[in-house]
C-alpha positions in Angstrom: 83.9 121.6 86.6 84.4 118.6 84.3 87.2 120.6 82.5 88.9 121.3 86.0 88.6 118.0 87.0 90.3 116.8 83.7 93.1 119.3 84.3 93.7 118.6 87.9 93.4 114.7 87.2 96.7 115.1 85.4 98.4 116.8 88.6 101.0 115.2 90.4 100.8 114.0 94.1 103.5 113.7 96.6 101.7 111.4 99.2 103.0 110.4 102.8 101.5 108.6 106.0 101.8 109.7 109.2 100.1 108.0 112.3 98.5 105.6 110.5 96.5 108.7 108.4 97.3 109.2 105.0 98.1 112.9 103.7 98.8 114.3 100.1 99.8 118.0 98.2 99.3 118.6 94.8 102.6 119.4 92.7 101.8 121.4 90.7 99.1 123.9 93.7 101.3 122.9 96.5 98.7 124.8 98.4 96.3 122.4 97.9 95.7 119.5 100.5 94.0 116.4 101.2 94.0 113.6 103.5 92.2 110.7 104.6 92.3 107.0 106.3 93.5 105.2 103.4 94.9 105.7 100.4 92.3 105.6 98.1 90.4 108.2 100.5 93.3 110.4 100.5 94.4 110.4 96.5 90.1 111.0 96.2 90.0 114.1 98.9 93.1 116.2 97.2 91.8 115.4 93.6 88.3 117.2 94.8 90.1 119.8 96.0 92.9 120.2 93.3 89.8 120.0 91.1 87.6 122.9 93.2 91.4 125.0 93.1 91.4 125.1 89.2 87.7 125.2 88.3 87.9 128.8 91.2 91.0 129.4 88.5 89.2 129.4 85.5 85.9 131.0 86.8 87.7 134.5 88.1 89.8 134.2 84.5 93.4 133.2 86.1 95.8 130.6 84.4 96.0 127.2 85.5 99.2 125.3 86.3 99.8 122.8 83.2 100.0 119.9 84.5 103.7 118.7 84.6 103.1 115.5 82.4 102.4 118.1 79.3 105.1 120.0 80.3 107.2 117.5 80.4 105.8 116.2 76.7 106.3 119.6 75.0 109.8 119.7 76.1 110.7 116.2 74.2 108.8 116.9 71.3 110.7 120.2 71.0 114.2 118.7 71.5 114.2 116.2 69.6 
């Protein structure tokens, strides 16, 4: 779990409020949902679950979505 949790820490959110609730998907497991009734709640509730996503990844031996920060990093190195 700890090396899930340091994967899916990198993840991007895309975060909107609606109703006064906040709401948030993962980027990179757009599958992957969380909400809550303030901010810090919410960004807390998707990271457990974007975290519980890629440690079930790992576990039954499937790849896990690089996070789009390294991606992005490779990329740069490589071109220039």
């Amino acid at each position: 779990m700890k090396r899930a949790r340091a994967i899916a820490g990198r993840y991007r959110l895309t975060l909107w409020r609606e109703d006064g609730h906040w709401y948030a998907v993962g980027v990179e497991e757009p599958g992957t949902y969380g909400d809550g009734r303030t901010l810090v709640q919410c960004v807390r509730d998707v990271r457990d679950a974007l975290a519980a996503t890629v440690a079930y990844l790992i576990e039954t031996g499937q790849p896990a979505v690089t996070p789009l920060i390294d991606q992005e990093r490779g990329r740069r190195r490589r071109a220039g």
